[in-house]
Steps between C-alpha positions, in 0.01 A plus 500: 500500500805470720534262771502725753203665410355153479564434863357874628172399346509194643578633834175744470329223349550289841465828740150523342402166573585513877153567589351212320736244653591712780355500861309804644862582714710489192318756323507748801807454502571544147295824478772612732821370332355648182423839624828540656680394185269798284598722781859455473480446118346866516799611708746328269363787264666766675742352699654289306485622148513872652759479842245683700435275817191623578307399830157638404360289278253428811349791488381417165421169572296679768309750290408226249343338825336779647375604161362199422384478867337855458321443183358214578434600873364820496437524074324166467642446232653173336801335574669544164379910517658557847843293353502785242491732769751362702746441249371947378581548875823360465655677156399831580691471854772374308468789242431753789816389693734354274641873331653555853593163665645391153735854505691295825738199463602226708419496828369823507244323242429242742463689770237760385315179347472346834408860634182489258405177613482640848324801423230293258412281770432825741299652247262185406461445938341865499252454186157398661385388119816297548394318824793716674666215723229296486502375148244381260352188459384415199272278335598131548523281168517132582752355212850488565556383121435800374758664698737289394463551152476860552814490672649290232373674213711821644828377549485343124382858391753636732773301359466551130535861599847426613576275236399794255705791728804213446488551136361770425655875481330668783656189690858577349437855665418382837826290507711807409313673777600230714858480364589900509233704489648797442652297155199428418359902526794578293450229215136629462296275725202713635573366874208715695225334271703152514485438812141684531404250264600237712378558830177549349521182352598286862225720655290365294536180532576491860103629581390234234647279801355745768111448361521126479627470839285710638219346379621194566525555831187714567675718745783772448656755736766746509732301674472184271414709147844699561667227691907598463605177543345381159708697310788412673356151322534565200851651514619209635336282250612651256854542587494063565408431196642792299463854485456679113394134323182364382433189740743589781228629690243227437818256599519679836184588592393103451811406642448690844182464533551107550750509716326772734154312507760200606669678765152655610363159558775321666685846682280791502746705652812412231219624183583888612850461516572326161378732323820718630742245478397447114582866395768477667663244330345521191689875497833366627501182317319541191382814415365403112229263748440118388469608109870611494622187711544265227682720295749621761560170543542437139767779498664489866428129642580470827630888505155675462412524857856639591518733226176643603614519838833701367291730315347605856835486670381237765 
């Protein structure tokens, strides 16, 4: 076994044992850090294997909360039956929508995306089975472990999916997508189902994260199950650390959420305005995020922030 492997299992070795040496504070806050990272694993899946910057991911992270919410709520039924229906919830929507969002490109993409968002939140406040703007509260679990592990146990299954789209053929396809995708029609690559494929796949395991943190937090709503501003987290995550690789994401997502739970304890008012300043000059200055860093460094020294600068004719 490689070294590198070596040191990932190690890492998820140690992650795993935060809540045996761990205070009660540390694992809150790593059921956060770790959600976030699944979340913007799952949006790694489509854009940044795919190219389609999607800002909707929300609303699935929102249907695999209100479905879990729902079946648990108003079906009685167990925790692990109403994740199933969440994460149901969530793939059909993707299914049911993706044909004709998928059809647009660029910001046209992102747009409509954001549009859906919008609209799914508007729907859910009018559902009285849903709690309308209420919200649901659901049963309260005392055990803030088990989240953790939950949480934990997704972004590992949520990473060796992108380390098997990275090698795989079906991966190969979403990087010609990315690349040209009209190239990639031509050579043969079935692009409609491709990228079908893969926004099913970061629906699904963006309401995995939905369930768990709604039942985490015993209480869900439109405004915080379709919250906007959480997928604007993950894109920004995942640009930091590196859009279209395995651990960029992970890199990021850890990455930022330090330094925001820093700036949110010392300057509450700088935490909102970080975030911003990051994509911006993670764009300008290093658009590969932190996993491409050492190798335009390697290949450009002291010239890979000003090249990167050129290529946007700053």
């Amino acid at each position: 076994m490689t070294t590198g492997r070596w040191l990932v299992i190690s890492c998820v070795a140690a992650l795993a044992a935060v809540p045996l040496l761990g205070s009660a504070t540390m694992v809150q806050y790593g059921i956060s850090a770790l959600s976030i990272a699944a979340l913007a694993q799952a949006w790694n899946i489509l854009g940044g294997y795919t190219g389609y910057a999607s800002f909707g991911n929300s609303v699935f992270y929102g249907l695999g909360a209100y479905g879990t919410a729902i079946a648990m709520v108003d079906g009685h039924q167990s925790f692990g039956v109403g994740l199933g229906c969440g994460v149901a919830l969530a793939v059909a929507c993707a299914w049911l929508f993706g044909g004709p969002i998928l059809r647009l490109r660029g910001p046209y993409f992102a747009i409509a995306t954001l549009g859906l968002s919008g609209a799914m939140s508007a729907v859910v406040s009018n559902l009285g089975f849903a709690g309308k703007n209420v919200g649901l509260i659901l049963p309260l679990y005392r055990g803030d472990e088990l989240f953790y592990e939950l949480s934990l146990a997704l972004l590992v299954l949520c990473t060796l999916a992108v380390a098997w789209i990275a090698r795989s053929r079906f991966g190969a396809g979403l990087v010609a997508i990315r690349e040209n995708e009209d190239a990639a029609l031509v050579m043969g690559v079935n692009t409609p189902r491709y990228k079908a494929l893969a926004l099913m796949l970061a629906a699904g395991f963006s309401a995995v994260a939905g369930g768990i943190h709604a039942y985490w937090s015993t209480f869900i709503d439109p405004a915080s199950a379709f919250d906007s501003t959480l997928n604007v987290k993950m894109v920004i995550m995942t640009v930091f650390g590196g859009p279209g690789t395995v651990l960029g994401p992970i890199v990021g997502a850890f990455s930022l959420s330090a330094i925001s739970e820093l700036l949110a304890s010392q300057l509450s008012t700088m935490a909102s305005a970080f975030y911003g300043l990051v994509i911006v000059l993670a764009v300008v200055f290093m658009p590969g995020g932190l996993m491409e860093l050492g190798r335009g460094f390697r290949r450009g020294g002291r010239h890979y922030f000003l090249d990167n600068m050129r290529r946007f004719r700053l």
